[in-house]
C-alpha positions as CSV (number, residue, x, y, z in Angstrom):
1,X,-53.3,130.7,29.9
2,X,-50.6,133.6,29.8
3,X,-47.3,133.0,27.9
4,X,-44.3,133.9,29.0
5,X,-41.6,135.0,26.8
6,X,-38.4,133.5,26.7
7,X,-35.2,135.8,26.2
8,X,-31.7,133.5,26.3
9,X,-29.3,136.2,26.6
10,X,-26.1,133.7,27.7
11,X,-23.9,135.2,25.0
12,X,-24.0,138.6,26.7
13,X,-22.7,137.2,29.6
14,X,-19.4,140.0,30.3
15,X,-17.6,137.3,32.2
16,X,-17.0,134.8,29.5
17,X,-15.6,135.2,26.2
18,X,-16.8,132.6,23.4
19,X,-15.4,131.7,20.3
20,X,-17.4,132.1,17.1
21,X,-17.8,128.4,17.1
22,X,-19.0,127.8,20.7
23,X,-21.1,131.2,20.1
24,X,-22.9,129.5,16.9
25,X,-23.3,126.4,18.6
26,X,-25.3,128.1,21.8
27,X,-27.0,130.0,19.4
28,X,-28.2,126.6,17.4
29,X,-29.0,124.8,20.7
30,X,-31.0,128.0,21.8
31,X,-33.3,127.8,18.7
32,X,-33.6,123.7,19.3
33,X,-35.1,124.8,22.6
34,X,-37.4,127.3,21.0
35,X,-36.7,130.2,23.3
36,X,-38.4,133.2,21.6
37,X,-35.4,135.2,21.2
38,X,-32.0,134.8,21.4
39,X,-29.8,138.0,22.5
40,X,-26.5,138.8,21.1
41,X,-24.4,141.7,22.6
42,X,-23.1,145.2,20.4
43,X,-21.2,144.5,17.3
44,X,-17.2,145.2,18.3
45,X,-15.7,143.5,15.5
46,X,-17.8,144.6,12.2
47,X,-16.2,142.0,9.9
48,X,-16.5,138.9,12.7
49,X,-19.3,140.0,14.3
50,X,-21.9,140.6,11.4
51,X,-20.5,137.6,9.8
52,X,-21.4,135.5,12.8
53,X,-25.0,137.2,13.3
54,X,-25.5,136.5,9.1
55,X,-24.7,132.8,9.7
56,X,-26.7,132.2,12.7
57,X,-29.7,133.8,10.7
58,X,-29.3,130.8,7.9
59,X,-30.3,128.7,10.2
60,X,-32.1,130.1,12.9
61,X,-36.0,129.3,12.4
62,X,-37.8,129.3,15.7
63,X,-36.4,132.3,17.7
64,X,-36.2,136.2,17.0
65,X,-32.2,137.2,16.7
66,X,-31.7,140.2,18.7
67,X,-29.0,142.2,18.2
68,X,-27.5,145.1,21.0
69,X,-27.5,148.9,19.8
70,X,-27.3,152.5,21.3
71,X,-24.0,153.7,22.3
72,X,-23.6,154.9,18.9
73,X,-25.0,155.6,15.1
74,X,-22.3,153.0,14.1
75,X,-24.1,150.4,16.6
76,X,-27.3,150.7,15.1
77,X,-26.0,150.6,11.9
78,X,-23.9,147.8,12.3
79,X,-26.9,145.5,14.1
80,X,-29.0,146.2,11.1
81,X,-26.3,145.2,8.6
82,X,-26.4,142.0,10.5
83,X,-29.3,141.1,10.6
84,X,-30.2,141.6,7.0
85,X,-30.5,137.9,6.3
86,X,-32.3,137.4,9.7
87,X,-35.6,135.5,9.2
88,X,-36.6,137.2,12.5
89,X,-34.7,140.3,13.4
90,X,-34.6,142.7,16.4
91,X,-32.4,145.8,17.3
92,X,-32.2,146.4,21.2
93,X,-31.6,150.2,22.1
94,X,-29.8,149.4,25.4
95,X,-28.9,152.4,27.5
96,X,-28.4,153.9,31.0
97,X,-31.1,155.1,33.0
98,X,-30.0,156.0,36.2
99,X,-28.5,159.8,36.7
100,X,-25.0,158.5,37.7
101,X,-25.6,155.9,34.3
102,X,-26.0,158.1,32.1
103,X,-23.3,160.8,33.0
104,X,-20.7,158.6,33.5
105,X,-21.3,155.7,30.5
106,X,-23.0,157.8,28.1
107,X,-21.8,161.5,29.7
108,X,-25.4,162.8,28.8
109,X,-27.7,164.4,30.8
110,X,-31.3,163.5,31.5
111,X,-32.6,165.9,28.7
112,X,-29.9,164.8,25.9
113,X,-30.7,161.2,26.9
114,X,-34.3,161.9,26.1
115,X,-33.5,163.1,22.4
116,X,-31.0,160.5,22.1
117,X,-33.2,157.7,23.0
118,X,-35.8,159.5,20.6
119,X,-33.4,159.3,17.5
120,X,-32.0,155.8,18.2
121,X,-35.0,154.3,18.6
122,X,-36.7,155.7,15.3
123,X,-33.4,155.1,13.7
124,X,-33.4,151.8,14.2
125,X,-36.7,151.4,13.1
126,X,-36.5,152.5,9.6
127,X,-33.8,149.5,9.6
128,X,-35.3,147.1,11.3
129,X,-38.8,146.7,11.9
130,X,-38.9,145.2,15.2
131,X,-37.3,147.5,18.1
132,X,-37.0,147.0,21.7
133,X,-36.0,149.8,24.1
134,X,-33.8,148.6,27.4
135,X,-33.4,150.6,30.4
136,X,-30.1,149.0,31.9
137,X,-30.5,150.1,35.4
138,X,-34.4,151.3,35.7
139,X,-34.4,150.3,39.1
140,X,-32.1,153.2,40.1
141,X,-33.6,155.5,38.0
142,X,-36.1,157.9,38.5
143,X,-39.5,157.1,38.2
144,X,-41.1,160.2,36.5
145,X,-38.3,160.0,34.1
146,X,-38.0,156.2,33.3
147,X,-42.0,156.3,32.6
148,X,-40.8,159.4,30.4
149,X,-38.2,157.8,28.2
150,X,-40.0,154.2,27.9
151,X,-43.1,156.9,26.2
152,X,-40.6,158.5,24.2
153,X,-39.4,155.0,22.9
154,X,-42.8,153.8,22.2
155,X,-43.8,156.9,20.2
156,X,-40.8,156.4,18.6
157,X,-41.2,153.3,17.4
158,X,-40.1,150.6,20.0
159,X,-42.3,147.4,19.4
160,X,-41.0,146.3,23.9
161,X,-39.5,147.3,26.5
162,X,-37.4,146.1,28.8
163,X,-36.3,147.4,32.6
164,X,-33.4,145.8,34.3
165,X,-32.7,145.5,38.5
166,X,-29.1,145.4,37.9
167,X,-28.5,146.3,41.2
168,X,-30.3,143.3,42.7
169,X,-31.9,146.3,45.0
170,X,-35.2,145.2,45.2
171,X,-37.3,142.3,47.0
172,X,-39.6,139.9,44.8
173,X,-42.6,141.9,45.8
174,X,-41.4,145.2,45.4
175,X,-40.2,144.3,42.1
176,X,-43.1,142.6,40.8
177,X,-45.0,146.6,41.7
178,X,-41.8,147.9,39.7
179,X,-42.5,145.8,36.9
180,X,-46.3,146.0,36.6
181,X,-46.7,150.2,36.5
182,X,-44.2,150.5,34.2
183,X,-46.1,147.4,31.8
184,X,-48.9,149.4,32.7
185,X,-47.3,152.7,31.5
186,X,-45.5,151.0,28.2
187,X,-48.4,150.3,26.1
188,X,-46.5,147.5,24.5
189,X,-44.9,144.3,25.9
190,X,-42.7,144.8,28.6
191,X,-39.7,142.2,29.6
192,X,-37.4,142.3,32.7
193,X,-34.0,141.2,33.8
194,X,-33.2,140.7,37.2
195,X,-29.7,140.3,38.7
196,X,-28.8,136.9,40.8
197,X,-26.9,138.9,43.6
198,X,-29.0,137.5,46.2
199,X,-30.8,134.3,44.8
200,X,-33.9,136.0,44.3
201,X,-33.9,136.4,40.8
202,X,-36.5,133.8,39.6
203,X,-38.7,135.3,42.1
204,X,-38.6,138.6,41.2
205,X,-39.1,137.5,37.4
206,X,-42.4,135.1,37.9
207,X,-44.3,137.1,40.3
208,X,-43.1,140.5,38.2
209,X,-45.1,138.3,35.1
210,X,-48.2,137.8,37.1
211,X,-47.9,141.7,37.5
212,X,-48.4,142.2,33.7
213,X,-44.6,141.4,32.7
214,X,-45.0,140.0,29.4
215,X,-41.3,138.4,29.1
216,X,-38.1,137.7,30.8
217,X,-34.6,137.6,30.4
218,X,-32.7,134.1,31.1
219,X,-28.8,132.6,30.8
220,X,-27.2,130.0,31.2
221,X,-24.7,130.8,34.0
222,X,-23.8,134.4,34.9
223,X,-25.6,137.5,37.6
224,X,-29.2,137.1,35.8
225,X,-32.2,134.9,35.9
226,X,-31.1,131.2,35.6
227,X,-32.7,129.7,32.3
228,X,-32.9,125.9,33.7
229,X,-34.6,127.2,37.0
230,X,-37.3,129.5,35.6
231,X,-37.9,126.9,32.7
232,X,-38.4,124.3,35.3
233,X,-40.5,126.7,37.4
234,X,-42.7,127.2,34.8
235,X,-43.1,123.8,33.9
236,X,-44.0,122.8,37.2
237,X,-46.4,125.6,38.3
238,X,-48.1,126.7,35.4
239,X,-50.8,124.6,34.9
240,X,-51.5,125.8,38.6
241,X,-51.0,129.3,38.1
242,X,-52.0,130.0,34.1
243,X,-49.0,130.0,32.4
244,X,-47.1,128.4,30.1
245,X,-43.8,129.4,27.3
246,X,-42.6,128.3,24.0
247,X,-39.9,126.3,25.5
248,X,-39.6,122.4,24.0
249,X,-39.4,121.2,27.6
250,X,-38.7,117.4,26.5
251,X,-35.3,118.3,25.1
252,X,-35.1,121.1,27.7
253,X,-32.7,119.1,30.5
254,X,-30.5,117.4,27.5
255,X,-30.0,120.8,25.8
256,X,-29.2,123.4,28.4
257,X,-26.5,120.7,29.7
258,X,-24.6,120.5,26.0
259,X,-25.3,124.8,26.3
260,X,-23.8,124.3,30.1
261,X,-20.8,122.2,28.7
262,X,-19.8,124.8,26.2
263,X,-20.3,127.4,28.7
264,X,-18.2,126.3,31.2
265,X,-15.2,125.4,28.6
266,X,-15.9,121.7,29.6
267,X,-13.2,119.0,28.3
268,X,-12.9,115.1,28.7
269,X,-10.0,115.1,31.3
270,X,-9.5,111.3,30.8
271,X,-8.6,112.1,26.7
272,X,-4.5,112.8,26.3
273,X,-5.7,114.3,23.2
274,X,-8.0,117.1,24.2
275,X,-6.7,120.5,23.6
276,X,-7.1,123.8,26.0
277,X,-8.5,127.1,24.6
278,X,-6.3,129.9,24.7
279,X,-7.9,131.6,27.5
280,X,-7.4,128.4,29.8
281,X,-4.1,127.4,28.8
282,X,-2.0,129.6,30.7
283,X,0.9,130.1,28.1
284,X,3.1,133.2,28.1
285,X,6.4,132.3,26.0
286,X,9.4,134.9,25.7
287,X,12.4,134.8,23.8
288,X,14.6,133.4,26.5
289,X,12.5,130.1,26.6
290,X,14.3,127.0,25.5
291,X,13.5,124.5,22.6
292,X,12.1,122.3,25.3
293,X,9.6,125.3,26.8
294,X,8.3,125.7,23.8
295,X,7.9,122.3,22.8
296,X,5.9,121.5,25.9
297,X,3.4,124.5,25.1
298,X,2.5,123.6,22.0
299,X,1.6,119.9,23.4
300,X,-0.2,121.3,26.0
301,X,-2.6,123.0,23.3
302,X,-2.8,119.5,22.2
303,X,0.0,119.3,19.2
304,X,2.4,116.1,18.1
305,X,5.1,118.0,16.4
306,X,8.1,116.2,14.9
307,X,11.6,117.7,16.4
308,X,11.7,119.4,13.1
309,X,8.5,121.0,13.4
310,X,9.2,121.7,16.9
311,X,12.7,123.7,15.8
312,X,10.3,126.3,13.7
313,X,8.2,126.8,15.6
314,X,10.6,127.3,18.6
315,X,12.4,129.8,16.2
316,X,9.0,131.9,14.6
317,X,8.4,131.8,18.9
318,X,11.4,133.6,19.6
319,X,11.3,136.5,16.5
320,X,7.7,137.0,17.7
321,X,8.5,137.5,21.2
322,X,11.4,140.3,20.6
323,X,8.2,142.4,20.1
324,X,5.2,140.6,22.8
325,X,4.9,137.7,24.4
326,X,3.6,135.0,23.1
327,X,0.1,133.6,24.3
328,X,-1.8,130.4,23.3
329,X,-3.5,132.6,20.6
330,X,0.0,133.3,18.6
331,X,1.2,130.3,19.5
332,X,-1.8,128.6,17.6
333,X,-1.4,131.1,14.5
334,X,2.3,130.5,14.7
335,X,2.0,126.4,14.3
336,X,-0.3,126.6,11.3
337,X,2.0,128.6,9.7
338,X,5.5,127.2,10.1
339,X,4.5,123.7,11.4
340,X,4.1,120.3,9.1
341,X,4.2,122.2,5.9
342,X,4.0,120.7,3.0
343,X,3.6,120.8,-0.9
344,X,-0.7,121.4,-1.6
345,X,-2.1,118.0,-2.5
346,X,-5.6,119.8,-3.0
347,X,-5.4,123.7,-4.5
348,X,-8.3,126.0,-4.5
349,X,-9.6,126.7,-7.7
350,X,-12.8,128.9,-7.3
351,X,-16.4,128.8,-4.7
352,X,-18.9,130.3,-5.5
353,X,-21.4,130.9,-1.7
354,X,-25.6,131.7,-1.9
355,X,-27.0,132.3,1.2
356,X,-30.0,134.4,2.5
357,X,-32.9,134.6,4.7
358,X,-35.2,133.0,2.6
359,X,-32.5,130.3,1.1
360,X,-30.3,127.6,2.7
361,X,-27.2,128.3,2.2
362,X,-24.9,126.4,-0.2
363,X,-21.1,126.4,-1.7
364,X,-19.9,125.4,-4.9
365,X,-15.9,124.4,-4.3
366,X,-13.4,123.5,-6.8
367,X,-10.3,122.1,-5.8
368,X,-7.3,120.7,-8.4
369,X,-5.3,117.5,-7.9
370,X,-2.6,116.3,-10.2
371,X,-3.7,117.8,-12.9
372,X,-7.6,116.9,-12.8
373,X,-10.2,119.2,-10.9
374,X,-12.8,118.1,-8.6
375,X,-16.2,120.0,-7.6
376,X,-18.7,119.6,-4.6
377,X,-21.6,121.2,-3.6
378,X,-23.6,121.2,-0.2
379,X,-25.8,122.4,1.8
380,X,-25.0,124.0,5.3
381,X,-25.8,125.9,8.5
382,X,-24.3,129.4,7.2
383,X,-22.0,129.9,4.1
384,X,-18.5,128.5,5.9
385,X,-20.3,125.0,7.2
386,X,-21.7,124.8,3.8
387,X,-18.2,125.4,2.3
388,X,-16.8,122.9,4.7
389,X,-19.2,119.8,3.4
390,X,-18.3,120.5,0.0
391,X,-14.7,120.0,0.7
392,X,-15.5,117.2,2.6
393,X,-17.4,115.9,-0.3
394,X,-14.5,116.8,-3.0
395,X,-11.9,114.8,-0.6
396,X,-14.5,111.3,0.5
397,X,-13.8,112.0,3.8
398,X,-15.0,114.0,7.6
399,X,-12.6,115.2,9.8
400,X,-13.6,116.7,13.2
401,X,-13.7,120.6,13.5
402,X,-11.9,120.8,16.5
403,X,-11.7,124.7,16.4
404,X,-12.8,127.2,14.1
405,X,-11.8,131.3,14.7
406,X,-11.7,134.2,12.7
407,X,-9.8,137.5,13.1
408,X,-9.4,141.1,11.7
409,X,-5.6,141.3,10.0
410,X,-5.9,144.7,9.3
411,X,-8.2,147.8,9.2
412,X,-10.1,149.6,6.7
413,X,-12.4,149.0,4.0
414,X,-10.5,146.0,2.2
415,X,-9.2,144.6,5.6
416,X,-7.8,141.4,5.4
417,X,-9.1,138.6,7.5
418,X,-7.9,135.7,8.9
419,X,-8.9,132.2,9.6
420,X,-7.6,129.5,12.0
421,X,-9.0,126.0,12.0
422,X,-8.1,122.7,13.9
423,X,-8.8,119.2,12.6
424,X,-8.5,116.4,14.4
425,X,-7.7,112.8,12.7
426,X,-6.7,109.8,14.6
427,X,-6.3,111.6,17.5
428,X,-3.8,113.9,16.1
429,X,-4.0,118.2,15.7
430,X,-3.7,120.0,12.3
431,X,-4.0,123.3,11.7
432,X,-4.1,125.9,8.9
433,X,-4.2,128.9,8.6
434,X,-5.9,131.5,5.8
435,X,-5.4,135.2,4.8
436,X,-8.2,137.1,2.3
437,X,-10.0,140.8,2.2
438,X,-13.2,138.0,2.1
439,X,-13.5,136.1,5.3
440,X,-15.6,132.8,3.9
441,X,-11.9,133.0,1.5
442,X,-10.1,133.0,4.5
443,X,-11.9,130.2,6.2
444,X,-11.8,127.8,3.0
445,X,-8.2,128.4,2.9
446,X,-7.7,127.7,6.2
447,X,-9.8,124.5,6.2
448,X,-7.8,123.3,3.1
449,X,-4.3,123.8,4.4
450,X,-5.3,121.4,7.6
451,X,-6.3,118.8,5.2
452,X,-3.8,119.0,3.0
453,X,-1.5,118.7,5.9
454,X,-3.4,115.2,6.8
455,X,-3.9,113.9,3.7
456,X,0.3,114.4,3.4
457,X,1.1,112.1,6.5
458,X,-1.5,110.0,6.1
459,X,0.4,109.2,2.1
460,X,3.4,109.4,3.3
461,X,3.3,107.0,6.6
């Protein structure tokens, strides 16, 4: 019985942009399912990015983390910084194959590509010890040389390979011929991805694996191989045929819907209370919009302001927009910092944050009230869930994470960041906002100025 290996690679999708908590949600869900690896694209935002990768890998047991490398040394560097914490790590040398690839997104031509794939890949490998080499568009490449770069790779180190039909160019059969001389060629395991242009793409994928495909890429959504389809497909016809995956196919249906959910951005449209994300809410403020403009945006991202409230925020609205205009993003960052504020009933003392590969990850908060000081400890999925129990411990109570994002302030070495969060209580919005040069600082800031803004109204009813 042949396994097939299971690739989720749904938060590469280019057409949808996830926040860093819908991203470690998928990523949870992913590992529930036990697909064997789950792909992440190229680090763009060091400080957000590696943070993200280091929190997944707390809690990430089942599936191999892969990270995206190869248009730069600063990629590969970057993926392995990471993925230091990663129980199960994997750099991906991604890069053009095709002649008009490689000249126009990497402006190298076939024999610099060569020494380029040759240094990235053994690079990578004296940083992390698993490496897969991925020829983006090996089905418009040329054959001698595509069988001449996946050698290099290998002798350099790769542990896989992968080829892509980005160009949804080739029929099942043809591909499945594709698929088997280069796996024949490789010497290692070799993994495909095929494009969903014409419906085919499951096809191409299962008869490319009776071919001597060892793996194959899935998502949820997006131009590549559906992950519900092929799962089913092998669940149906395996037995049949001889193969079988790693997938946990009883939780299979109920999980891929929740991934579906957060894919698609999905909300309860009978709840009045429900908030848009920025990118759906369609908000562009200027500084000629009234009071009343204003007002209505900020409910419409799911806000009960008092008139007061409303008034400064209306007014922060219009010194921002002399500059920009204002979207649902600065609208959100300009509430939690003008809106309901009021006098700390908790203050932030010290934390103290473990957390490693080996190690769940646990914070030690102190907070003060009145005079007298309070300490929690917990246990988490990374070190700002972890920090967010033990608050939750210090205060007796559980408020719903309605949204959690985390930004870059400024540049450099001791950047600052910055942390928005969104609790809901009793059907009501609050939001605060944190600024530190360390990002869990940030967040636990953040976190603590929503609550103190609930505990406020809920004393002073």
């Amino acid at each position: 019985m042949k396994t097939i290996r299971i690739a989720d690679m749904t938060l590469c999708r280019a057409d949808r942009e996830f926040t860093f908590k819908e991203r470690l949600e998928i990523i949870r869900q992913l590992d529930r399912l036990k697909v064997d690896s789950i792909e992440l694209p190229e680090i763009k935002n060091a400080r957000t990015d590696i943070l993200l990768v280091k929190t997944a890998s707390s809690f990430v047991k089942n599936s191999v983390i892969s990270v995206a490398a190869g248009s730069s040394d600063r990629s590969i560097d970057d993926a392995a910084a990471s993925l230091s914490a990663a129980k199960q790590g994997r750099i991906r040398i991604e890069v053009p194959t095709s002649p008009v690839g490689m000249e126009y997104f990497m402006h190298k031509k076939p024999d610099k590509m060569l020494e380029w794939v040759k240094y990235a890949v053994a690079k990578a490998k004296t940083l992390v010890g698993d490496v897969e080499f991925c020829a983006v568009d090996a089905t418009r490449a040329e054959r001698d040389f595509l069988i001449e770069l996946i050698k290099a790779a290998v002798e350099s180190g790769a542990t896989s390979v992968s080829v892509c039909d980005s160009a949804a160019g080739m029929l099942p059969d043809d591909f499945a011929e594709f698929g088997g001389a280069v796996a024949d060629a490789a010497g290692v395991p070799v993994g495909v991805s095929c494009s969903d242009k014409n419906g085919l793409a499951s096809a191409e994928a299962i008869m490319a694996t009776r071919r001597g495909v060892s793996s194959v890429k899935v998502s949820v959504g997006g131009d590549t191989v559906p992950a519900e389809t092929f799962m089913t497909l092998i669940k149906n016809c395996g037995d049949s045929y001889g193969f079988t995956s790693t997938v946990a196919y009883t939780e299979m249906r109920r999980i891929l819907t929740q991934i579906n959910w957060i894919v698609d951005g999905a909300k309860n449209e009978n709840s009045t209370s429900s908030s848009l994300s920025a990118e759906d809410s369609g908000i562009h403020l200027d500084a000629k919009d009234d009071i009343s403009v204003v007002a209505a945006a900020v409910a419409k991202l799911g806000f009960d302001l008092s008139d007061e409230d409303n008034k400064r925020v209306h007014e922060e609205v219009c010194r921002v927009a002399e500059k920009k205009v204002v979207g649902a993003a600065e609208l959100d960052a300009i509430v939690a910092s003008v809106a309901l504020q009021v006098p700390d009933s908790y203050k932030l003392e010290s934390y103290v944050i473990n957390n490693g590969n080996i190690i769940d990850s646990t914070a030690q908060i102190t907070l003060s009230r009145e005079g007298k000081t309070y300490q929690g400890v917990a246990i988490g999925d990374g070190p700002i869930a972890a920090a967010f129990l033990a608050i939750e411990q210090i205060i007796g109570h559980r408020y719903e994470l309605d949204d959690f994002g985390i930004d870059s302030v400024t540049e450099g070495k001791e950047a600052m960041g910055s942390a928005l969060v969104k609790l809901r209580f009793d059907g009501k919005l609050y939001s605060g906002k944190g600024i530190s040069t360390d990002i869990i600082g940030a967040s636990i800031r953040a976190y603590l100025s929503a609550v103190n803004k609930i505990v406020y109204e809920e004393h002073n009813a």
